[in-house]
N, C-alpha and C positions, 0 to 999 in steps of 0.2 A: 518398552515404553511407547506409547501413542505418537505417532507422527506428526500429532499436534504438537504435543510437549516437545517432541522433542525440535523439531524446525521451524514452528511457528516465532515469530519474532513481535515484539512491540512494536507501533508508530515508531518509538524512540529508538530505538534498536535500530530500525529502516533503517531512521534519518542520521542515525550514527556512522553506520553504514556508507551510504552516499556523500555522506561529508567529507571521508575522507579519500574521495574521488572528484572532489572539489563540484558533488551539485549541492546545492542549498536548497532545501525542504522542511519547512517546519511539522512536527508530531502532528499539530494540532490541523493542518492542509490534507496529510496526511490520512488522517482518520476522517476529515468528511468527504475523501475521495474512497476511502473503503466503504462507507456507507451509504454514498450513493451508486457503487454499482455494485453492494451487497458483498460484498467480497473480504471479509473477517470472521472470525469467531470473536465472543466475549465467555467470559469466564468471570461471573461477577461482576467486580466493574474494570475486567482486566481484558483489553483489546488487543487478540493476537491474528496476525495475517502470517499465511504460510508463503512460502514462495513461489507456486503457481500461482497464489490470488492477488500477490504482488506485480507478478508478470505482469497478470490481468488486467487490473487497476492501470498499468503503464500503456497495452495497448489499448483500453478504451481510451483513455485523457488523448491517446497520438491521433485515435477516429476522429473522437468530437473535434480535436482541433483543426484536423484534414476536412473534415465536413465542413468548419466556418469560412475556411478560405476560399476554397474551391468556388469559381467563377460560377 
């Protein structure tokens, strides 16, 4: 089976995920942080992020926000 199918995960899933590690993330934050650093597949109107593109999505958000502070 495709490595898609098989690891890729929903927003929901993610944030199901993470919730119960006490972060709070909504599906819906979620999905417009995969699409803006392009980092999902869809399947219809079925949005699945694997777990390197979830990395991903984690270390950009950590840049951008290291970039705003930084003096």
């Amino acid at each position: 089976m495709s490595n898609l199918l098989e690891n890729g995960r929903t927003p929901e899933q993610w944030c199901e995920q993470l919730s119960l590690r006490g972060i709070k993330l909504s599906p819906r934050t979620l999905r417009a942080k995969a699409r803006a650093h392009s980092q999902f597949y869809t399947i219809g109107n079925l949005m699945l992020i694997l777990p390197n593109q979830f990395e991903a999505i984690l270390l950009a958000e950590t840049e951008a926000e290291q970039s705003q502070t930084a003096p």
